[in-house]
Each structure stands twice: as structure tokens, then as C-alpha cells.
DRENNU-813713 format. One line per field, with one value per residue: residue number from 1; x, y, z of N, C-alpha, C in turn. Coordinates in steps of 0.05 Angstrom, whole numbers, plus 5000, padded with zeros to 4 digits. Each point is the difference from the previous one (the first is absolute). Layout:
BEGIN
seq	c(NUM, ...)
n_east	c(X, ...)
n_north	c(Y, ...)
n_up	c(Z, ...)
ca_east	c(X, ...)
ca_north	c(Y, ...)
ca_up	c(Z, ...)
c_east	c(X, ...)
c_north	c(Y, ...)
c_up	c(Z, ...)
This chain:
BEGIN
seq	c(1, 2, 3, 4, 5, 6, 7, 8, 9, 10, 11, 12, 13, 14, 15, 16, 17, 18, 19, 20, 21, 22, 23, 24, 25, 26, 27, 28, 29, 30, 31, 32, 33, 34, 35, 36, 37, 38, 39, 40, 41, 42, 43, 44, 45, 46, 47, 48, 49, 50, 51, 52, 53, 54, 55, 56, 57, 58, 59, 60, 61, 62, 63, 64, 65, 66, 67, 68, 69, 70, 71, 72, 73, 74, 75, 76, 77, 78, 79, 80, 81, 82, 83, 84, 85, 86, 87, 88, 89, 90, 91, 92, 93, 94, 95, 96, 97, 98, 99, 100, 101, 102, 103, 104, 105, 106, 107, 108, 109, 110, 111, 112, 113, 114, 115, 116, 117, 118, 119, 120, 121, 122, 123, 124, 125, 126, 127, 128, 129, 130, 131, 132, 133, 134, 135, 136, 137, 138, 139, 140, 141, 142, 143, 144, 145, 146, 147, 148, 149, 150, 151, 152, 153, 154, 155, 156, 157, 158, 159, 160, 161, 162, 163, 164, 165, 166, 167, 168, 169, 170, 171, 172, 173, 174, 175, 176, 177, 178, 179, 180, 181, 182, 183, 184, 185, 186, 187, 188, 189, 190, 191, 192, 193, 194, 195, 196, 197, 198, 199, 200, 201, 202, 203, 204, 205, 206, 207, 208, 209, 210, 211, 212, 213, 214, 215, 216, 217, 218, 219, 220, 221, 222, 223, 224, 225, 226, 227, 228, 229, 230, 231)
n_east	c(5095, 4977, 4995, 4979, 4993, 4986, 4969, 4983, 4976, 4979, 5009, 5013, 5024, 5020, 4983, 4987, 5030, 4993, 4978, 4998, 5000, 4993, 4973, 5006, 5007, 4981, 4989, 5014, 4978, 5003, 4987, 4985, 4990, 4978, 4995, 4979, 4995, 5001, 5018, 4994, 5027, 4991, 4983, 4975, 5016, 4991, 4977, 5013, 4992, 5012, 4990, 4980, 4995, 4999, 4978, 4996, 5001, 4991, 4983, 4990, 4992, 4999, 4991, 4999, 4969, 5008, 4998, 4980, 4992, 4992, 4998, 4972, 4984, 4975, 4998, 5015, 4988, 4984, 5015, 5007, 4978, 4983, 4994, 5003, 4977, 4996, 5008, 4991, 5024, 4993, 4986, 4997, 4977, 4975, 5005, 4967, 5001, 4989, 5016, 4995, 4985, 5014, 4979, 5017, 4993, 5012, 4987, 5003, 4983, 5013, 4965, 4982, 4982, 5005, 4968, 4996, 5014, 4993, 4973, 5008, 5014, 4983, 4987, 5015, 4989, 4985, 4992, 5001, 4979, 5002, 5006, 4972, 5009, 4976, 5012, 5013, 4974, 4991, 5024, 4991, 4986, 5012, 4989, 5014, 5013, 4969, 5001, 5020, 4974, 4972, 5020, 5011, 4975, 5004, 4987, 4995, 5026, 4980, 5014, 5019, 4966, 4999, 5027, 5001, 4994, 5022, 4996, 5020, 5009, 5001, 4991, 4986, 5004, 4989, 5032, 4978, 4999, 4978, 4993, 4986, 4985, 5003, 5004, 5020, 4988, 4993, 4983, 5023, 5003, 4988, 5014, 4993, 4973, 4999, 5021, 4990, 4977, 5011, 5017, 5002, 4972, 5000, 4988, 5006, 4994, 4980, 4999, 4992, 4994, 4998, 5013, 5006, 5005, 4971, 4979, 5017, 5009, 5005, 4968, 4984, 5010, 4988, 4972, 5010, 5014, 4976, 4989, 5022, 4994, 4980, 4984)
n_north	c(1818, 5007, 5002, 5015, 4997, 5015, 4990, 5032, 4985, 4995, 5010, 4972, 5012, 5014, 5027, 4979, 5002, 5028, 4999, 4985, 5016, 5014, 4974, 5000, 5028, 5007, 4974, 5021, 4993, 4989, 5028, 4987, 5014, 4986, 5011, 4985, 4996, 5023, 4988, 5013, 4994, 4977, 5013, 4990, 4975, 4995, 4984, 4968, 4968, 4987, 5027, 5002, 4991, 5009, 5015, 4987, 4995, 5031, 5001, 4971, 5003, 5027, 4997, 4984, 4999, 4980, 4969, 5006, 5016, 4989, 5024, 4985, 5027, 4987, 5020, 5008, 4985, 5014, 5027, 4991, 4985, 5017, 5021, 4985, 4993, 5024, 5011, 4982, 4996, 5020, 4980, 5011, 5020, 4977, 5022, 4987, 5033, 4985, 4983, 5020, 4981, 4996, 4998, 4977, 5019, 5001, 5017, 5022, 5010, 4982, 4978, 5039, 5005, 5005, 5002, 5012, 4988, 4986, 5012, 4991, 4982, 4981, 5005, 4992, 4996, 4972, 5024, 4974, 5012, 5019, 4982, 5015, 5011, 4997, 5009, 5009, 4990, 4993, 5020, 5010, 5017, 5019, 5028, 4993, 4983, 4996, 5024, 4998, 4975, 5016, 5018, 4977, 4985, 4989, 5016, 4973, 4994, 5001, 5011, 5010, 5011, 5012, 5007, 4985, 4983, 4998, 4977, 4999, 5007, 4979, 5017, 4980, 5005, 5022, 5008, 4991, 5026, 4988, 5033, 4994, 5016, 4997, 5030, 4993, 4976, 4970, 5003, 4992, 5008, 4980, 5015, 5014, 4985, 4998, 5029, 5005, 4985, 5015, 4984, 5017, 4997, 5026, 4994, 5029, 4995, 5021, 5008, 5010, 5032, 5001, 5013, 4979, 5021, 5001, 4977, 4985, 5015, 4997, 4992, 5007, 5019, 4993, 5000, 5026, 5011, 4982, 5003, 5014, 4994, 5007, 4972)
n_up	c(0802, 5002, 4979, 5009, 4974, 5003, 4986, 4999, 5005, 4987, 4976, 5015, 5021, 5002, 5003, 4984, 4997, 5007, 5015, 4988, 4975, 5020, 5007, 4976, 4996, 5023, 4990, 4988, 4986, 4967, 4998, 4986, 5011, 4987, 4991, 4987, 4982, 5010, 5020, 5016, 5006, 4990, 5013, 4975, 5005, 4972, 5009, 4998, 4999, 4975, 5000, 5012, 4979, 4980, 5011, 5013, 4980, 4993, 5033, 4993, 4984, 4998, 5018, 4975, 5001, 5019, 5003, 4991, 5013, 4980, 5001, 4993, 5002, 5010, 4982, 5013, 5027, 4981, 5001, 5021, 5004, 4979, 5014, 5022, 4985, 4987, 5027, 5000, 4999, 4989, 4995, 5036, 4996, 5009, 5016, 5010, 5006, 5012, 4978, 4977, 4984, 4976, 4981, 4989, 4986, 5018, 4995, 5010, 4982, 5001, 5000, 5004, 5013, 4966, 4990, 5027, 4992, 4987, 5005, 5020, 4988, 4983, 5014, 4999, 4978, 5006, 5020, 5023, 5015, 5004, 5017, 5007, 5029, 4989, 4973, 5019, 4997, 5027, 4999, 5010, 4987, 5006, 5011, 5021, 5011, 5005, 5016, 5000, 5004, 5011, 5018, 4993, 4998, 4977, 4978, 5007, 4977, 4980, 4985, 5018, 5006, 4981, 4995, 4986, 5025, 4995, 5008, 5007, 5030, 5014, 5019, 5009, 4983, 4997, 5013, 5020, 5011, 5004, 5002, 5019, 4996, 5025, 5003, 4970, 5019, 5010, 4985, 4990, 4977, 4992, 4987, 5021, 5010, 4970, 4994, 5026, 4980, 4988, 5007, 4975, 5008, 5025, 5011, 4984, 5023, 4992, 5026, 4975, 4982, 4979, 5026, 5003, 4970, 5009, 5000, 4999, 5003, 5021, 4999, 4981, 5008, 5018, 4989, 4972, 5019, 5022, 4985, 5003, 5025, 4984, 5001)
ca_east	c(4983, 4980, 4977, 4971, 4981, 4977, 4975, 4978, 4981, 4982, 4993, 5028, 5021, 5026, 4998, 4980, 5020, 5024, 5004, 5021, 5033, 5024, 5003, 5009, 5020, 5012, 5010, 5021, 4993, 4993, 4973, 5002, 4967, 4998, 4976, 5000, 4998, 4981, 4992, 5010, 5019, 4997, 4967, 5002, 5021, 4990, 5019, 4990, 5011, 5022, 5016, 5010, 5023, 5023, 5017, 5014, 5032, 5014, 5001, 5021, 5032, 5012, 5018, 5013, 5003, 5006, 4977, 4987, 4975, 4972, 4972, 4977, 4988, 4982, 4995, 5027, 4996, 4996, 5014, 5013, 5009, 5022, 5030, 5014, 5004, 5023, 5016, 5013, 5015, 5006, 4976, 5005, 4978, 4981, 4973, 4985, 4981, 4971, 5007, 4981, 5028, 4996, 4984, 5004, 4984, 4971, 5002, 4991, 4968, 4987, 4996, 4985, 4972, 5021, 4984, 4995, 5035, 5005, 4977, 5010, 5023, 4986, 4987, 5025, 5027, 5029, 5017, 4986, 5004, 5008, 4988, 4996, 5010, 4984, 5012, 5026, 4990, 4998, 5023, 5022, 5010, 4997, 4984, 5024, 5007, 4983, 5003, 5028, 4996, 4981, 5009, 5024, 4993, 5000, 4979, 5013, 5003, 4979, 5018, 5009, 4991, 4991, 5007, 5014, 5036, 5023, 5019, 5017, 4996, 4982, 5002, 5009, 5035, 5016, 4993, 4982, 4987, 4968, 4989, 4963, 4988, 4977, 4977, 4994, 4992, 5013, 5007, 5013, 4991, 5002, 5022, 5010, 4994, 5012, 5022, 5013, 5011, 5025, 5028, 5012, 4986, 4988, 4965, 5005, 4977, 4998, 4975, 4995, 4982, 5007, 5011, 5016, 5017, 4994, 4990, 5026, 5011, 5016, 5001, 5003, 5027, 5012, 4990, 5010, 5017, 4993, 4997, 5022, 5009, 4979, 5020)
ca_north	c(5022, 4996, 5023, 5010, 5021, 4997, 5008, 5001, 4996, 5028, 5033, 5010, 5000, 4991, 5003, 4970, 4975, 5013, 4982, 4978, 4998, 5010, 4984, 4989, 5007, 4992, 4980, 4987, 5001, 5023, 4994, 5013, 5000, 5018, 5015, 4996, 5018, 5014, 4994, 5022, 5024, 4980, 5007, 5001, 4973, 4978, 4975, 4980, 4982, 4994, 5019, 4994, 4971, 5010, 5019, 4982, 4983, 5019, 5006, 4982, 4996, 5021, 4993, 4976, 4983, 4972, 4997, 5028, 4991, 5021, 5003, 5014, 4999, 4996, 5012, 5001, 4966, 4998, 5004, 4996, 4972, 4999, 5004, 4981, 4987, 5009, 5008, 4973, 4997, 5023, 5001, 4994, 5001, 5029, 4994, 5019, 5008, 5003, 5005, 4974, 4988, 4998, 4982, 5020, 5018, 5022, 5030, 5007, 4997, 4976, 4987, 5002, 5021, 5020, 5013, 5023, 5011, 5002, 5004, 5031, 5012, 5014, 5033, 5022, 5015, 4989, 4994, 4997, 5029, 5001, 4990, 5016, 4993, 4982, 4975, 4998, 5004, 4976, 4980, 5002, 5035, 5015, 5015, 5021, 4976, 5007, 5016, 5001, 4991, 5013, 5022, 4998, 4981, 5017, 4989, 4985, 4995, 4976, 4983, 4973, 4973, 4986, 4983, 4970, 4989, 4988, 4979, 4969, 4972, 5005, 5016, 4986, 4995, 5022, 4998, 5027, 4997, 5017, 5011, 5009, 5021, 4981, 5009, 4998, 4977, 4984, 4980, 5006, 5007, 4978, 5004, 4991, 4981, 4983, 5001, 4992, 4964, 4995, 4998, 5030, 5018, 4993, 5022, 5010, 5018, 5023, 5010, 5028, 4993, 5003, 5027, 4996, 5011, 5029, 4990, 4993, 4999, 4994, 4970, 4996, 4998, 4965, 4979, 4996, 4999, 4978, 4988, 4998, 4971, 4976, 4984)
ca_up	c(4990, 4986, 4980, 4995, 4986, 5013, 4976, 5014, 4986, 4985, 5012, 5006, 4981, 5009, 5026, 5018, 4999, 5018, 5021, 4984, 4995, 5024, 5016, 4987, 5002, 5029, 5000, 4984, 4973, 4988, 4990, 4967, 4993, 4970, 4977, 4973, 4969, 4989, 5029, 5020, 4980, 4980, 4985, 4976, 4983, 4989, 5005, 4990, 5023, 4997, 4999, 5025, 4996, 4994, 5029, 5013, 4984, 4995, 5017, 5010, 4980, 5006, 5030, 4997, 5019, 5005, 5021, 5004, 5013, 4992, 5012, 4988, 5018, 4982, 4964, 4999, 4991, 4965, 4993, 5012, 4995, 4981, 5002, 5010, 4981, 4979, 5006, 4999, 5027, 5023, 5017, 5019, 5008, 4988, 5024, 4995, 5028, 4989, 4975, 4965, 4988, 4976, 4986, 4966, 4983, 5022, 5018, 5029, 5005, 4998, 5023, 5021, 4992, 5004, 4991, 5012, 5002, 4980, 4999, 5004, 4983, 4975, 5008, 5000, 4984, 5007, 5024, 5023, 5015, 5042, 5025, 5021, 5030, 5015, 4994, 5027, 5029, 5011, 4992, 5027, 4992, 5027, 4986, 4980, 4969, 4973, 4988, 4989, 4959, 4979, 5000, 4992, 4975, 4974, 4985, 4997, 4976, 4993, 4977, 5022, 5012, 4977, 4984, 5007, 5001, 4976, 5014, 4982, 5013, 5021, 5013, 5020, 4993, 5024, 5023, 5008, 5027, 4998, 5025, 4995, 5025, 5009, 5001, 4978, 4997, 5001, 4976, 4973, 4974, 4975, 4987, 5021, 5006, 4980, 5003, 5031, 4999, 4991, 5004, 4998, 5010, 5021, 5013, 5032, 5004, 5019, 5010, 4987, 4985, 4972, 4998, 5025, 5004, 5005, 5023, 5009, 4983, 5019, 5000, 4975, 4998, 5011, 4979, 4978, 5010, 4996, 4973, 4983, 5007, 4982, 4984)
c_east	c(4985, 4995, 4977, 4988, 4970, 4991, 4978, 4972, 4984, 4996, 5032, 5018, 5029, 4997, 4985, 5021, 5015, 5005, 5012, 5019, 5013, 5004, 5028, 5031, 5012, 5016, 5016, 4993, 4994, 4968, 4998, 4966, 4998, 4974, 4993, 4993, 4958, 4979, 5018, 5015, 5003, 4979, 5015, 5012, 4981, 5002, 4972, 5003, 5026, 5020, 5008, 5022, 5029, 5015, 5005, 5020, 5022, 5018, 5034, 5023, 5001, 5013, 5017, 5004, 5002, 4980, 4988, 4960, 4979, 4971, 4978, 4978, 4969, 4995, 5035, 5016, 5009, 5021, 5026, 5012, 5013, 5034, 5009, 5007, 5022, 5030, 5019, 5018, 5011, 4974, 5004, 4967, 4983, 4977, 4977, 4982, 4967, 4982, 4988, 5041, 4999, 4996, 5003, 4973, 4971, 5009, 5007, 4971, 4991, 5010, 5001, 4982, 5013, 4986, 5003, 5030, 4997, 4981, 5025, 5025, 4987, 4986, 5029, 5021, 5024, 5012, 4987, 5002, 5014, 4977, 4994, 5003, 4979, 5014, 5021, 4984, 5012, 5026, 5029, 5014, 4997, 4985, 5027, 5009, 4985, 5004, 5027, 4999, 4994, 5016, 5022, 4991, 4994, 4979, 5017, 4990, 4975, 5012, 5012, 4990, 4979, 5008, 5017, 5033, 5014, 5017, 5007, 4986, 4974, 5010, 5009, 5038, 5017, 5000, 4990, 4985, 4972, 4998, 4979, 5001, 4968, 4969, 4984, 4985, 5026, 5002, 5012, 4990, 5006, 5028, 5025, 5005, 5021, 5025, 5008, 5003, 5034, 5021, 5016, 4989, 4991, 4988, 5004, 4969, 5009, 4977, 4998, 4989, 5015, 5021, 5028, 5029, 5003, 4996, 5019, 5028, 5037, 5005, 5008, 5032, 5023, 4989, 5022, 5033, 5016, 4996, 5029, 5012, 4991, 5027, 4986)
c_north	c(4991, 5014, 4989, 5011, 5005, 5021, 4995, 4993, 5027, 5029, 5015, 5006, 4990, 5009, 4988, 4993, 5014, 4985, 4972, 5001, 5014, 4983, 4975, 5005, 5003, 4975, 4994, 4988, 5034, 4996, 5029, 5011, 5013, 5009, 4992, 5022, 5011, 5016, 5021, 5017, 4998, 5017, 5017, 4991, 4995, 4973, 4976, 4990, 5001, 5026, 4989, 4966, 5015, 5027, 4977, 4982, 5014, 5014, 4983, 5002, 5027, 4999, 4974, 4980, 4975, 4995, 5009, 4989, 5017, 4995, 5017, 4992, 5004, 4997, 4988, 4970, 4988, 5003, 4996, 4972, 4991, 5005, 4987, 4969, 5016, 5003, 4967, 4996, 5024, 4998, 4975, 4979, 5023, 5001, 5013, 5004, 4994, 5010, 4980, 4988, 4997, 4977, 5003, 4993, 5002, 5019, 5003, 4993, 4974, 4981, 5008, 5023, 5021, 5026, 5016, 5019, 5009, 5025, 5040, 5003, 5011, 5031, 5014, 4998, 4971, 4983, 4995, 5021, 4991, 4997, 5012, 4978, 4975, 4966, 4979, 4999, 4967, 4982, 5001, 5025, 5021, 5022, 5017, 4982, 5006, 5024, 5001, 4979, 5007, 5025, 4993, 4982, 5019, 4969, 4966, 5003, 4971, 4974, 4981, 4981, 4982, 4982, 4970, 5002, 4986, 4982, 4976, 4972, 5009, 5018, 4983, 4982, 5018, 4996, 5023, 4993, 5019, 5007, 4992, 5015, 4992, 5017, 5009, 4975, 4985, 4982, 5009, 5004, 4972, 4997, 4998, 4981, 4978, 4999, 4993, 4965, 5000, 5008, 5022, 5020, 4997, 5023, 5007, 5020, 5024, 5009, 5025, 4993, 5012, 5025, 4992, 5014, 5026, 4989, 4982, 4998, 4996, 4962, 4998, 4998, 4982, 4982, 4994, 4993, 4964, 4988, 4997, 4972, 4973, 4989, 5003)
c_up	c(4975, 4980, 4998, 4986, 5011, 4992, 5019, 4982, 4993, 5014, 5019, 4992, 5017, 5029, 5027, 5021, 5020, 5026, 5002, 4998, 5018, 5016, 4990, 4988, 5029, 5000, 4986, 4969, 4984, 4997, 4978, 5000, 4967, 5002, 4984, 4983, 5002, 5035, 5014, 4986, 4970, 4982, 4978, 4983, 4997, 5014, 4992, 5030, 4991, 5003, 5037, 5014, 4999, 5018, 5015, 4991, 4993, 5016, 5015, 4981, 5002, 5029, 5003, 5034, 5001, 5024, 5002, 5010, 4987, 5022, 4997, 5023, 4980, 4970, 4996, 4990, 4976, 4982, 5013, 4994, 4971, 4992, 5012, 4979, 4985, 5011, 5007, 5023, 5013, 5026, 5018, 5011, 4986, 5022, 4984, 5018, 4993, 4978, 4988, 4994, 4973, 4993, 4969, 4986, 5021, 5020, 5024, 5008, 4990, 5017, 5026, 4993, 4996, 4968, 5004, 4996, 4959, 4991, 5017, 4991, 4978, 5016, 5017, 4979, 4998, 5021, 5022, 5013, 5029, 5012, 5022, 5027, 4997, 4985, 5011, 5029, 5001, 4989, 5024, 5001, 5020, 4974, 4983, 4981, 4979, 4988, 4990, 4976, 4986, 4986, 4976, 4976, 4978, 4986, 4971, 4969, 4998, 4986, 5017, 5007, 4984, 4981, 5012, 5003, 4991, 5013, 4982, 5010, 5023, 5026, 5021, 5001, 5015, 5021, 5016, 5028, 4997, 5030, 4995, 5029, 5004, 5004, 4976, 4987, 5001, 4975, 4977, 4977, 4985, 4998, 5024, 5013, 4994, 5008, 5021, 5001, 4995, 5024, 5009, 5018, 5028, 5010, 5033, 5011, 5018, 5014, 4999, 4980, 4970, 4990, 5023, 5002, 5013, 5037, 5013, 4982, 5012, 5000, 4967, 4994, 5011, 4987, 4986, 5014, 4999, 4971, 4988, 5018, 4988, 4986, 4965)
């Protein structure tokens, strides 16, 4: 038996993960979905990136887990991967679903066309807004899937993805398995790129697109399932 924490990217929350984590507790592992700080049931926490570092370390040492498999799906990536640095040997793995990865002292929004993001957090108050249905087109989404995102996404904290990430060592030291979902492009992010040269790390693909917890989420769950066999 396994533990799973599993962190949904922007605008989500713990409820991204239902389909998962049942697929997952079927099998006999625990799965822990969180929330971060200011997101779904979360709205109105104050939150930083690092506030969101810390729901997930907090998260682990309050359930005092062992082996434990963190998992960040996109925005999530970020803060995710930190914690896996902090949480030290209670950490099994750190998957990330088609996910940014942390880069210390650069953002979420850096190193990709990422203006247009900064430009509507400043004209809302802050916070990246919700994403109308046409932003989930062409990702392997049934019409209801979409609607059960849009219906359920809450407006993402700005501060998160603005500010820089806090790493000791290099990201690529962890051990970690990268989804990429293939209808999301086939080529990795720089930072990515980089990390998959190393050892620790291996690249699993999907034929879906950037939501695969919504759009397969049966396979996804044999993905991560699989990953706890990584050496």
C-alpha cells in the first residue's frame, strides 16, 4: 500500500482527483487529494506560492506519511516539487502530470508567453480568472467533462504564479516520473527537458490532452500506480 497525495493545477481543487483516487483506493493504496490555500473550498486564504509549499508538507506531516508519492498536475508541478525536496525521506516519488517543474528563483510564468497571464491577474483584483469551455477544447474532453471544470474551477490566487521557487539542490535529484499528455504538444518545457537527462527521472506519455484526470483517468491511475515500482 501506497500513499498518494495528489494536487490539482490552476483554478482546481481536491475535487479534480475523485476519479483517481477511487481508482486507487480500489487498488489497495491510500490517496490523499488536497486543496491548496485560497482554491475551491480554500477561497479566501490568503495564499503565496510558498503558502502553497507548505499545504502540501503540512499536509504530509499531519497524516505522517512514509513513502509517500506526491503528485502535481500542471501550476501544481511548482509547488509540489518543492515539497518533495522539503519533506526529505518520507518521499517515495514525485510524479508530475503535465506539469511546469521548479526552477529556483523563477516562477510559474517564466520561460513561456506568459504576459497575457500577468496583464489579467493585474485587471482582476489579483487573481487569474476562470476559464470559459472554449479553453478545454481540443484536449480529449467529452462536453460534459468540460462542463463539470468550468462548473467546479474557482478564480486562481496571482501571487502563486508569480513569485519564485525555493530549491536547495537541483530538481532533477528527485526521484520522478514526467507525464506528458500528448495532445498538449509533444515537446517539454526547458526545465523539463533538462531534468529527464538525469537518472532519477523517466517520461511516461499519454494520448490525451492536459486534463487526463478528467479525460482518462482510469489509465492515469495505473500510470501513478506503476511509478511506485520505479527504482
Amino acid at each position: 500500500m501506497t500513499p498518494f497525495v495528489l494536487v490539482a493545477g490552476a483554478r482546481l481543487g481536491a475535487w479534480a482527483w475523485d476519479e483517481v483516487a477511487a481508482e486507487l483506493r480500489a487498488a489497495g493504496h491510500e490517496a490523499h487529494a488536497l486543496t491548496l490555500s485560497g482554491l475551491a473550498e480554500k477561497q479566501g486564504v490568503p495564499a503565496g506560492q510558498q503558502t502553497h509549499v507548505q499545504d502540501i508538507v503540512a499536509e504530509v506531516e499531519r497524516l505522517d506519511l512514509r513513502d509517500v508519492v506526491l503528485v502535481g498536475h500542471s501550476y501544481a508541478g511548482i509547488p509540489v516539487g518543492q515539497a518533495a525536496e522539503r519533506i526529505g525521506e518520507r518521499l517515495a516519488r514525485v510524479v508530475f502530470v503535465d506539469s511546469n517543474v521548479p526552477v529556483d528563483g523563477e516562477s510559474f510564468l517564466s520561460g513561456w508567453p506568459s504576459d497575457h497571464v500577468r496583464e489579467e491577474i493585474a485587471a482582476h483584483n489579483g487573481f487569474w480568472p476562470s476559464a470559459g469551455a472554449d479553453h478545454y477544447a481540443g484536449q480529449g474532453l467529452t462536453d460534459e467533462q468540460i462542463a463539470r471544470i468550468v462548473a467546479g474551477q474557482t478564480p486562481h490566487p496571482g501571487a502563486t504564479l508569480t513569485e519564485p521557487a525555493v530549491l536547495k539542490g537541483p530538481i532533477a535529484e528527485l526521484p520522478a516520473t514526467y507525464i506528458t499528455c500528448l495532445l498538449d504538444g509533444e515537446d517539454p518545457m526547458d526545465a523539463v527537458a533538462e531534468a529527464l537527462k538525469s537518472d532519477h527521472w523517466e517520461l511516461v506519455e499519454m494520448d490525451t490532452g492536459h486534463w487526463p484526470m478528467f479525460s482518462q483517468p482510469r489509465e492515469l491511475a495505473r500510470v501513478l500506480r506503476e511509478s511506485v515500482a520505479r527504482p
